[in-house]
N, C-alpha and C positions, 0 to 999 in steps of 0.2 A: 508506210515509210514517213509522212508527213508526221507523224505522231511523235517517232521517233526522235524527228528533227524537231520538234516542240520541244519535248521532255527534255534532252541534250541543249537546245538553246536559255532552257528557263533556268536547267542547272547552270549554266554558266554565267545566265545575269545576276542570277541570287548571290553567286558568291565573290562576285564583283561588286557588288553593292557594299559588301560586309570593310571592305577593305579603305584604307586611310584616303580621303578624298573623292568621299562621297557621303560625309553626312555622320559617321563613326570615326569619328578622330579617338575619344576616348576608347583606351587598349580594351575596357571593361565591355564595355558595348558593342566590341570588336568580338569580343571573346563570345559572350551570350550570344550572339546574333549565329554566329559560326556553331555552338553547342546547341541552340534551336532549330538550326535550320538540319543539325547532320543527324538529331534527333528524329527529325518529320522523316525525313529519308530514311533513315533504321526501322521505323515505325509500317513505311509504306512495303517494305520491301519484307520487313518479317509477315505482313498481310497478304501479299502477294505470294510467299511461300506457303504460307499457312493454306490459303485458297486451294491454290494448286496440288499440294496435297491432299486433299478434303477431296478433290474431283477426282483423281488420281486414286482415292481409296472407292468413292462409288463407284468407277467403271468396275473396278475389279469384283466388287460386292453384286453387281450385276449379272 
């Protein structure tokens, strides 16, 4: 559960970071920062289903 509460606290600092008043005033660097970060996360989560499939086809192959 601890993990949980990581991963759910880290999301929420990153994308308060991104937002005006914190270092990204300009919209552009507002914008990148938002399409890199929801990037990483598309990224982590298409791995994470890929994985799990992947295990999911060797039990069966077992």
């Amino acid at each position: 559960m601890k993990f949980f509460t990581l991963i759910f606290a880290l999301f929420l600092t990153n994308q308060a970071i991104a937002h005006p008043g914190h270092g990204f005033e300009d919209n552009l660097m507002h914008f990148v920062f938002h399409a890199l970060f929801w990037a990483l996360i598309g990224s982590v989560v298409y791995k994470a289903v890929r994985y799990f499939m992947a295990k999911k086809d060797i039990k069966k192959q077992s």
